[in-house]
DOVEXBA-111724 format. One record per residue (C-alpha): residue number from 1; residue in three letters; x, y, z. Coordinates in nm, 2 decimals, padded with zeros to 4 digits. Each point is the difference from the previous one (the first is absolute). Layout:
N
NODE   nr  rest    east   north      up
NODE  NUM   ALA       X       Y       Z
...
//
This chain:
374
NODE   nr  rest    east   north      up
NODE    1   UNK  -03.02   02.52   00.22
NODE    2   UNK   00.25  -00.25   00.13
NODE    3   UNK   00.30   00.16   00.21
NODE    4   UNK   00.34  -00.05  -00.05
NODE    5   UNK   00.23  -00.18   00.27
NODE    6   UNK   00.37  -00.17   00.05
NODE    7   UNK   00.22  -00.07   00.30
NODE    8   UNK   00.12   00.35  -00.05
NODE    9   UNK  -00.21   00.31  -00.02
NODE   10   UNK  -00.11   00.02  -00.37
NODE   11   UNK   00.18   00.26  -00.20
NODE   12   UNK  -00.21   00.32  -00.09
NODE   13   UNK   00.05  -00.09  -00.39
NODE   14   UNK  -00.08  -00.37   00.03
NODE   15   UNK  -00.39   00.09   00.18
NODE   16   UNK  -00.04   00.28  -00.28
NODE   17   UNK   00.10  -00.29  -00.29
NODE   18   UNK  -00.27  -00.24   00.14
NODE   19   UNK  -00.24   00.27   00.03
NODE   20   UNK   00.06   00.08  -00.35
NODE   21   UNK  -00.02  -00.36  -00.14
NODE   22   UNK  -00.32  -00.01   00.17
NODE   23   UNK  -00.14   00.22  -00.18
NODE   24   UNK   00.18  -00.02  -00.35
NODE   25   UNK   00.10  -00.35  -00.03
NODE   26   UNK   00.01  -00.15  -00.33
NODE   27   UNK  -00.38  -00.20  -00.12
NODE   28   UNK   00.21  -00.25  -00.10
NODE   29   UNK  -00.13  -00.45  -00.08
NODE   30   UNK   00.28  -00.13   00.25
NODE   31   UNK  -00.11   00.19   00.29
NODE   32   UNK  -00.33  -00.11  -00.01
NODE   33   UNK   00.09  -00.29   00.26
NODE   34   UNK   00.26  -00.11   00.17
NODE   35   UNK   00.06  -00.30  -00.14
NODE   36   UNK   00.37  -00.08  -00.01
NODE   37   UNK   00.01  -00.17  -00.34
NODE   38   UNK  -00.12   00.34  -00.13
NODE   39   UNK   00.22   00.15   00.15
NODE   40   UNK   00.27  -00.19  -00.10
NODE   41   UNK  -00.09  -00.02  -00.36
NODE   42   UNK  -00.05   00.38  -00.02
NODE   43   UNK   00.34   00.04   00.14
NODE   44   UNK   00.21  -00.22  -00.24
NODE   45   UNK  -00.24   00.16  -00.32
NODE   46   UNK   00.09   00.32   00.13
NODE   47   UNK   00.38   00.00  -00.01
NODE   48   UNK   00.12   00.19  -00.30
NODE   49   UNK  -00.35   00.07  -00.13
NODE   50   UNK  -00.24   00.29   00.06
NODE   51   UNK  -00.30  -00.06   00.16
NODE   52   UNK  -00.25   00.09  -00.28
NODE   53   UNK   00.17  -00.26  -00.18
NODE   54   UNK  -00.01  -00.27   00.24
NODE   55   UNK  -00.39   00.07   00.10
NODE   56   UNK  -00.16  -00.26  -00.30
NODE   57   UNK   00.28  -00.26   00.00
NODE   58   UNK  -00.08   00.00   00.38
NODE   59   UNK  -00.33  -00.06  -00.06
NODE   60   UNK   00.02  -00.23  -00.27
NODE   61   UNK   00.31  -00.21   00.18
NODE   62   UNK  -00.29  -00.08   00.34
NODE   63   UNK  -00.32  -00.10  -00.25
NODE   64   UNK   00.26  -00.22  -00.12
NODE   65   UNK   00.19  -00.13   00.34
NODE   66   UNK  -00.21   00.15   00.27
NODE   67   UNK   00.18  -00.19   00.27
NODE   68   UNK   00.37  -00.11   00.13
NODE   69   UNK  -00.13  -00.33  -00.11
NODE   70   UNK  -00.16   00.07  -00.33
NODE   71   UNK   00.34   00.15  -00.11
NODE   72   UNK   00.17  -00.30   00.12
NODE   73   UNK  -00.21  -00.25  -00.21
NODE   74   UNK   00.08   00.23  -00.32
NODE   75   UNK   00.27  -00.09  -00.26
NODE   76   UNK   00.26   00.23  -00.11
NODE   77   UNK  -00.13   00.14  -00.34
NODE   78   UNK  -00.34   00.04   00.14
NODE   79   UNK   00.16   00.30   00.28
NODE   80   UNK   00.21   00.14  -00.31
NODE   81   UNK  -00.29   00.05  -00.17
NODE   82   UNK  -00.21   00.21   00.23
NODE   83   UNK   00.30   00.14   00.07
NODE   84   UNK   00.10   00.09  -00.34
NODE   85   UNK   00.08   00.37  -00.06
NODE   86   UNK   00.14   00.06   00.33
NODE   87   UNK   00.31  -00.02  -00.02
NODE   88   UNK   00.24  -00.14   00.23
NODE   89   UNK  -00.06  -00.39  -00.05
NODE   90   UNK   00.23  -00.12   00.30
NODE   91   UNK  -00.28   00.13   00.23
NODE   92   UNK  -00.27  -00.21  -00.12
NODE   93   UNK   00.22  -00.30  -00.04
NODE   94   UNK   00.12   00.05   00.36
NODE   95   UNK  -00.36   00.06   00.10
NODE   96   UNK  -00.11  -00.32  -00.15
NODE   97   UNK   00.27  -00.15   00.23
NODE   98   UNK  -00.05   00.13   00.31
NODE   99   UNK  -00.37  -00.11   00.03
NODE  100   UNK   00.09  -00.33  -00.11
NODE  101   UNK   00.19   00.05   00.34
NODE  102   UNK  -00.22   00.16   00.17
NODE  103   UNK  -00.30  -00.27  -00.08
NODE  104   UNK   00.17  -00.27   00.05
NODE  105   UNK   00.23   00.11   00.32
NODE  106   UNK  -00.26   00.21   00.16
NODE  107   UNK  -00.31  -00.10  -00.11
NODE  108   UNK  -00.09   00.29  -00.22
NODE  109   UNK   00.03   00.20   00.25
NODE  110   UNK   00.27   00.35  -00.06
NODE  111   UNK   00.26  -00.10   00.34
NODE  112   UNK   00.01   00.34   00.24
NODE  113   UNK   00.37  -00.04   00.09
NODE  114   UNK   00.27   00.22  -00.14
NODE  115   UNK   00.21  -00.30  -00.10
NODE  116   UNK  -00.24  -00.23  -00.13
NODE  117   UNK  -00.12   00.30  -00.22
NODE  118   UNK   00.36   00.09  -00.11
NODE  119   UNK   00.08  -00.40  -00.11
NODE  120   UNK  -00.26   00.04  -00.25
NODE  121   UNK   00.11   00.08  -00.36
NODE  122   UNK  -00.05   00.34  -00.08
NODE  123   UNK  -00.07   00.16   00.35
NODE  124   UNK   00.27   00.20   00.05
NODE  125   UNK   00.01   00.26   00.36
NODE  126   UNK  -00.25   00.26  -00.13
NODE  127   UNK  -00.24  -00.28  -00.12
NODE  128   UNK   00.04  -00.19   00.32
NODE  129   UNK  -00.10   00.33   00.19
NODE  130   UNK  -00.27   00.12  -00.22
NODE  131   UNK  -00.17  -00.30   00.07
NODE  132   UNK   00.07  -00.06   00.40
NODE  133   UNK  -00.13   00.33   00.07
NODE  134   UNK  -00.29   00.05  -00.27
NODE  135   UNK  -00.12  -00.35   00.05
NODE  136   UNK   00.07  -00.08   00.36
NODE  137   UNK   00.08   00.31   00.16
NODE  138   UNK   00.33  -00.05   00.11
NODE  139   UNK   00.22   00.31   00.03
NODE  140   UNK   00.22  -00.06  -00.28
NODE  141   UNK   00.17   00.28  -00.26
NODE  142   UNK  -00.05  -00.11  -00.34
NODE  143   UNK   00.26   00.28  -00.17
NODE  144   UNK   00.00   00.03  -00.37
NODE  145   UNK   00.13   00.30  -00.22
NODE  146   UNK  -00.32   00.20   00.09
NODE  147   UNK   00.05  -00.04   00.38
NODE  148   UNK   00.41   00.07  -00.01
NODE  149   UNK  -00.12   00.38  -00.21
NODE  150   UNK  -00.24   00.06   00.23
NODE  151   UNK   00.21  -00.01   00.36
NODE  152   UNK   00.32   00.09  -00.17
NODE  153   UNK  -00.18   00.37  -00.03
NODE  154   UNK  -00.22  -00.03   00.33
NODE  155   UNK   00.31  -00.01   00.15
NODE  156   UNK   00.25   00.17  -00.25
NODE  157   UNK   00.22  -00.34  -00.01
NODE  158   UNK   00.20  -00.01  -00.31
NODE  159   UNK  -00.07  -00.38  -00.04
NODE  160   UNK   00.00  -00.15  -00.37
NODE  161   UNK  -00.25  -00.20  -00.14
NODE  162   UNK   00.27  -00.26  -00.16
NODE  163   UNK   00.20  -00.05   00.29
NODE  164   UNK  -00.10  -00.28   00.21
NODE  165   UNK   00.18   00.07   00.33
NODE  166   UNK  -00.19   00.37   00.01
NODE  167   UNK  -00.37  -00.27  -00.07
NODE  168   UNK   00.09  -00.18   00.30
NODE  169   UNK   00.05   00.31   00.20
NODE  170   UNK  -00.31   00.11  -00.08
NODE  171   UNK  -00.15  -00.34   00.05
NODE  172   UNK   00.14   00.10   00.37
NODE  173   UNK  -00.18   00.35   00.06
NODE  174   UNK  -00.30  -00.12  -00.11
NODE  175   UNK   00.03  -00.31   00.21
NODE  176   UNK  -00.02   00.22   00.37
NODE  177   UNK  -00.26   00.20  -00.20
NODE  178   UNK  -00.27  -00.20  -00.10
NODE  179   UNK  -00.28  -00.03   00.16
NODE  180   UNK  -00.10  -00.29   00.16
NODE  181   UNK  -00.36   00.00  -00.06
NODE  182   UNK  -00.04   00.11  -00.30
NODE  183   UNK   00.32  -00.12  -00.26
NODE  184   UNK  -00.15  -00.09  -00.25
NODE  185   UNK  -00.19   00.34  -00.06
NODE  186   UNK   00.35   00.16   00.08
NODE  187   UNK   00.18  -00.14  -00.30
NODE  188   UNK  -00.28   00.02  -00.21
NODE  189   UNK   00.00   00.38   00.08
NODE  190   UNK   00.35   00.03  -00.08
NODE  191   UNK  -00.04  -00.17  -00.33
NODE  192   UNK  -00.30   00.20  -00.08
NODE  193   UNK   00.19   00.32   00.07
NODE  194   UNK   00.27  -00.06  -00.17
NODE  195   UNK  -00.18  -00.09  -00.32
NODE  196   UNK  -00.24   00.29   00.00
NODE  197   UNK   00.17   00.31   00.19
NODE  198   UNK   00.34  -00.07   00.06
NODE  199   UNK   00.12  -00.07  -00.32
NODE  200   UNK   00.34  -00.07  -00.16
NODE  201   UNK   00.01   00.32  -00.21
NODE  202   UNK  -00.24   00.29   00.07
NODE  203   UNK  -00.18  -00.09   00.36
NODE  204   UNK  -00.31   00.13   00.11
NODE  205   UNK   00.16   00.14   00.33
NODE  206   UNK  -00.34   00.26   00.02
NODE  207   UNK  -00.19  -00.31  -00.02
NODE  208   UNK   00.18  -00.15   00.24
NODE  209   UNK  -00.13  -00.09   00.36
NODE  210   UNK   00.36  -00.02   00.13
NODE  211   UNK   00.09   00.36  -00.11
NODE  212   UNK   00.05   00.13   00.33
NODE  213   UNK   00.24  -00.26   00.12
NODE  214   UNK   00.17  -00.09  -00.31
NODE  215   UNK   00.33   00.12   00.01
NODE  216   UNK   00.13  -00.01  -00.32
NODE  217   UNK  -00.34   00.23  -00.11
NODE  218   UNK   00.06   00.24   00.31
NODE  219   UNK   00.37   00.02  -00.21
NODE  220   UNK  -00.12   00.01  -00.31
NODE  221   UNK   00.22  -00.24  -00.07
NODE  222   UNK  -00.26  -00.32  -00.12
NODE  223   UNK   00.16  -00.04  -00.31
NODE  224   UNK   00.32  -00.07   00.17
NODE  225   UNK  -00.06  -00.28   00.13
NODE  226   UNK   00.02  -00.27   00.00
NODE  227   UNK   00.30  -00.07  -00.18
NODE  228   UNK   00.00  -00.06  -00.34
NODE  229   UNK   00.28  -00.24  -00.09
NODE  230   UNK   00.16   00.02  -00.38
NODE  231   UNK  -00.18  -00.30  -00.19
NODE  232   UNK   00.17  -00.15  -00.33
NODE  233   UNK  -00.16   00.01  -00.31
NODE  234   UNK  -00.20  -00.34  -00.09
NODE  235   UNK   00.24  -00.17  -00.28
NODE  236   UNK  -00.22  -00.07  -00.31
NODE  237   UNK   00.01  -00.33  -00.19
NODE  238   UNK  -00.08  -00.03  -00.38
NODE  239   UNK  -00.23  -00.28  -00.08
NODE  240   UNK  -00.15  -00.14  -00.30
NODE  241   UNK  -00.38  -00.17   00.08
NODE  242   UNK  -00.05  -00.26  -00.28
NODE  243   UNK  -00.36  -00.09  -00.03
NODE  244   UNK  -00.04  -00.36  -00.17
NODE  245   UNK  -00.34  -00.06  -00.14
NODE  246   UNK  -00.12  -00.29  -00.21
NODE  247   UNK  -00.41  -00.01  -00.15
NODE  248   UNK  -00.18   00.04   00.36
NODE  249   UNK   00.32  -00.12   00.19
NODE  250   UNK   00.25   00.23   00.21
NODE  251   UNK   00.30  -00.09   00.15
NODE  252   UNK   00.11   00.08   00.35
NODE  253   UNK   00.18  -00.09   00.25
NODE  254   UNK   00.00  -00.06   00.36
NODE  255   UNK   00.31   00.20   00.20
NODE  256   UNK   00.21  -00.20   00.23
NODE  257   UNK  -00.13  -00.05   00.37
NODE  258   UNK   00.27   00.26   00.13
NODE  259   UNK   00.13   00.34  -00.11
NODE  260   UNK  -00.16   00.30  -00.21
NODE  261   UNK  -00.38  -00.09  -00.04
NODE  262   UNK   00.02  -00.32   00.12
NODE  263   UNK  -00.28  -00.24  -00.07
NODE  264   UNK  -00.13   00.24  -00.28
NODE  265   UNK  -00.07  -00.06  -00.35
NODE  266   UNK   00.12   00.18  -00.27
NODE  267   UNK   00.08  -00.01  -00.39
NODE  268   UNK   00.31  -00.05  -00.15
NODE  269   UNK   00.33   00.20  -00.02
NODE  270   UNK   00.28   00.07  -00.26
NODE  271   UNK   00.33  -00.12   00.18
NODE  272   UNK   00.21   00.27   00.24
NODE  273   UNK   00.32  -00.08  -00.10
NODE  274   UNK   00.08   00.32  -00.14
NODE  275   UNK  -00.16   00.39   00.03
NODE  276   UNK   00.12   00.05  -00.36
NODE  277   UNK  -00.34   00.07  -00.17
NODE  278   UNK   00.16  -00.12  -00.30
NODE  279   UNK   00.04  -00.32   00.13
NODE  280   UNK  -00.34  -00.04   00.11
NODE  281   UNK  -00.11   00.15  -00.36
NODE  282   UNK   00.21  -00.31  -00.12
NODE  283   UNK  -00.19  -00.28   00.16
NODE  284   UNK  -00.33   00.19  -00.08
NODE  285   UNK   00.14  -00.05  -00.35
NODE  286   UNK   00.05  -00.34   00.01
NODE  287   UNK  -00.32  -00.07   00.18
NODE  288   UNK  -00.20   00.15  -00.23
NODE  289   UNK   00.20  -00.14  -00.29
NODE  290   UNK  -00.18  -00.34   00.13
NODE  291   UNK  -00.25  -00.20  -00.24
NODE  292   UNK  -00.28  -00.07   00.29
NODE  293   UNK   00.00   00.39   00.04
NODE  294   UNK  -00.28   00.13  -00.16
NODE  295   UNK  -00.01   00.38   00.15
NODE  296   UNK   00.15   00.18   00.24
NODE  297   UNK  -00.12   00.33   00.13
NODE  298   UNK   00.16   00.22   00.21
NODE  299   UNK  -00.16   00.13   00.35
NODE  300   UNK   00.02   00.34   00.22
NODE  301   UNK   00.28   00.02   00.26
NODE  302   UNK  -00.01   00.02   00.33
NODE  303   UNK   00.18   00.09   00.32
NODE  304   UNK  -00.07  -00.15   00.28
NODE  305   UNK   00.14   00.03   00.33
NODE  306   UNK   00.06  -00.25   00.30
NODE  307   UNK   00.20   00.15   00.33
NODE  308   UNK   00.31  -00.06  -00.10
NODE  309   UNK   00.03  -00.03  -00.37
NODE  310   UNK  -00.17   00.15  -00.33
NODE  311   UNK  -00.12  -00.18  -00.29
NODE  312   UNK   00.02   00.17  -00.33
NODE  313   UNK  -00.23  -00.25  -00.22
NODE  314   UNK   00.00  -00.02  -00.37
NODE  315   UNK  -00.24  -00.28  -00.09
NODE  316   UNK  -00.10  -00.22  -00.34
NODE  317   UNK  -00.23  -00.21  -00.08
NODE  318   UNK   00.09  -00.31  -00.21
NODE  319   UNK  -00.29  -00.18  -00.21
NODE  320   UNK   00.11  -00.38  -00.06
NODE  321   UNK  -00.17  -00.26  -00.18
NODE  322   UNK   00.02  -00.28   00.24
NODE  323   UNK   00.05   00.00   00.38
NODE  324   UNK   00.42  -00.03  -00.07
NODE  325   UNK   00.25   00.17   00.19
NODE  326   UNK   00.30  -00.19  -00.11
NODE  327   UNK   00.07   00.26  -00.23
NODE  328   UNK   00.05   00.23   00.21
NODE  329   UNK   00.18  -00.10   00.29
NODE  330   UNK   00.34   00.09  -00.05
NODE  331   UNK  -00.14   00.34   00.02
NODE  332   UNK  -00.24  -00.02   00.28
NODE  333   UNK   00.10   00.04   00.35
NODE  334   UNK  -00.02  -00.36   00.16
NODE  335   UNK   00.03   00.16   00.37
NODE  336   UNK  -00.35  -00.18   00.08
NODE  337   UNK   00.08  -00.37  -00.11
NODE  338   UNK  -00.20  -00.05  -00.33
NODE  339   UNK   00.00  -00.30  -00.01
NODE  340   UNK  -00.23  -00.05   00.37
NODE  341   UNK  -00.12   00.34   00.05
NODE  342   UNK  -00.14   00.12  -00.34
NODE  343   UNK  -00.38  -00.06  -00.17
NODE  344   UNK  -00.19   00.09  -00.26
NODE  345   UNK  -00.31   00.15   00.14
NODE  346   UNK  -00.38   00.10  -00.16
NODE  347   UNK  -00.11   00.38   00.01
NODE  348   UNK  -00.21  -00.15   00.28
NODE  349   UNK   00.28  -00.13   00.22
NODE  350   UNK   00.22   00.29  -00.06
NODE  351   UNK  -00.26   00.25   00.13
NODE  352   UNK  -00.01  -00.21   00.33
NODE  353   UNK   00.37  -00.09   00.05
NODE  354   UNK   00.13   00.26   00.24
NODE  355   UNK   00.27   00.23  -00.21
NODE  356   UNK   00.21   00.28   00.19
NODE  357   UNK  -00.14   00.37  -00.08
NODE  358   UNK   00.28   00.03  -00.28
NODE  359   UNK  -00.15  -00.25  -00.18
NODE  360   UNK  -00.37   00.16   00.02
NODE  361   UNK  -00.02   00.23  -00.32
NODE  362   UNK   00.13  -00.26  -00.21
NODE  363   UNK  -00.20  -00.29   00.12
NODE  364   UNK  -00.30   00.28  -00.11
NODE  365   UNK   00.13   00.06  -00.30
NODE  366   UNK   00.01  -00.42  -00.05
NODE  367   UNK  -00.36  -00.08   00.12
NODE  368   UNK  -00.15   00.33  -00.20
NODE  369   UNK   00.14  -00.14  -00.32
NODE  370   UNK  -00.24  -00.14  -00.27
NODE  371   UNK   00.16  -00.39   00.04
NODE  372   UNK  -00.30  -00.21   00.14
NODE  373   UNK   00.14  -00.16   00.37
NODE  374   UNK  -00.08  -00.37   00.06
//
């Protein structure tokens, strides 16, 4: 077993949290080497998403690029697909761009400075130091939500998890407390405690290894701390999914390179001009009143949330006799340029174009029905 060293004498809690890591560390396909474009990717898959969840798309996402340079070759919709599902499409578009960077400023090679990380799209402080010390052993924090929970209660520190200023004091601490020989294990320990004992609601504090110097246990005061700022509730947004289908033909279209989904495909939707259901009732009306309409069927809702917004879907599917949508456009939502950014697509296509998890269920519904695709 490795030992445990800094400038300073190493804090009784920080050798028994490297002890335990050693023995409990998570099994999991990141950690299998230290190779910083694992690492990196892991990191960026793992913001906002658990880690079952990210396991296969991790997987899948190296047979696909398995280097900084074989990501850098790839075109956009080819990341969005293996990354469809996921979530979160900002981080493989900014992914995309930053081994374009990196390949062609640094020779495929991940750069082992702070500031050359940080000038990369998408690495942000805690990605920056996740990878400096897990990669390349430099003692650097890397201080997420787990990591602020966890030393906010070692210490009884009534830091909160939203604040940014009570982060960088923490970023700090931990900065005279890392050890200098073995970082990387040190804020993998963290981040593995933090998921699997010191949880947000109901922690494991007998499973704990840091029971004995935890203050906020030895106060029974865990759940305490750290602070829990008021959050406001997620406005919700009515929308109306119109799915426009023609023999073995769909229509979608392709979101504009910045803002919600960006990049993504999706189908059509019934103008947001108004929340008056009526009003939407009124241009499903008319649309269906169409002679090129030959059925219309109506589909499950869904909710679907992003971070800071809620989608309550209801969703249609229009039948048409020919691939026409002049029709309908005074009632469609034209937010995605029609004219250059819309196409009529085969089963075929569709199942490969890469869709935001909104649109899953009903692309299902589309390529399970009994039209024959092209």
């Amino acid at each position: 077993m490795k030992t445990v060293h800094n400038q300073q004498t190493a804090d009784d809690w920080i050798v028994c949290l490297i002890e335990w890591f050693d023995l409990r560390a998570r099994a999991l396909p990141w950690r299998r080497s230290k190779d910083p474009y694992r690492i990196w990717l892991s990191e960026i898959m793992l913001q906002q998403t658990q880690v079952q969840t990210v396991i296969p798309y991790f997987e899948r996402f190296l047979s696909a690029f398995p280097t900084v340079s074989a990501l850098a070759e790839a075109n956009e919709q080819d990341v969005f697909k293996i990354w469809e599902g996921l979530g979160y499409y900002s981080r493989a578009r900014n992914l995309l761009k930053a081994a374009k960077i990196v390949h062609h400023d640094h020779q495929g090679k991940l750069p082992d400075q702070k500031n050359q990380l940080l000038a990369l799209p998408g690495i942000g402080p805690y990605t920056a130091g996740a990878i400096l010390s897990i990669a390349f052993g430099k003692p650097v924090p890397a201080v997420d939500g787990n990591v602020v929970r966890v030393l906010s209660r070692i210490t009884a520190t009534a830091w909160d998890l939203k604040n940014l200023k009570d982060r960088q004091a923490v970023q700090k601490v931990l900065e005279q407390k890392i050890p200098d020989n073995r970082p990387g294990d040190f804020n993998e320990a963290i981040m593995d405690l933090g998921a699997t004992v010191c949880l947000p609601q109901n922690p494991q504090c007998h499973q704990c290894p840091l029971q004995s110097s935890c203050r906020a246990n030895l106060l029974n005061q865990t759940a305490d701390f750290p602070v829990k700022s008021s959050s406001r509730p997620l406005p919700v947004e009515d929308r109306v999914l119109i799915i426009i289908s023609s023999g073995p033909l769909v229509h979608v279209l392709q979101r504009p390179d910045t803002g919600l989904l960006a990049g993504l495909y999706t189908f059509d939707w019934l103008k947001q001009d108004s929340s008056v259901s009526a009003l939407n009732q009124s241009r499903l009306i008319e649309m269906r009143a169409s002679p090129i309409v030959i059925g219309v069927q109506p589909l499950p809702d869904l909710v679907h949330r992003f971070t800071h917004l809620i989608w309550s879907i209801k969703a249609h599917w229009f039948q048409i006799s020919e691939p026409n949508l002049s029709p309908f456009l005074d009632h469609l939502d034209s937010s995605c340029d029609v004219s250059q950014q819309s196409a009529w697509v085969s089963k075929k296509e569709l199942k490969h174009l890469p869709l935001p998890k909104a649109m899953h269920a009903y692309r299902e519904i589309v390529l399970d029905s009994s039209t024959e695709s092209s």
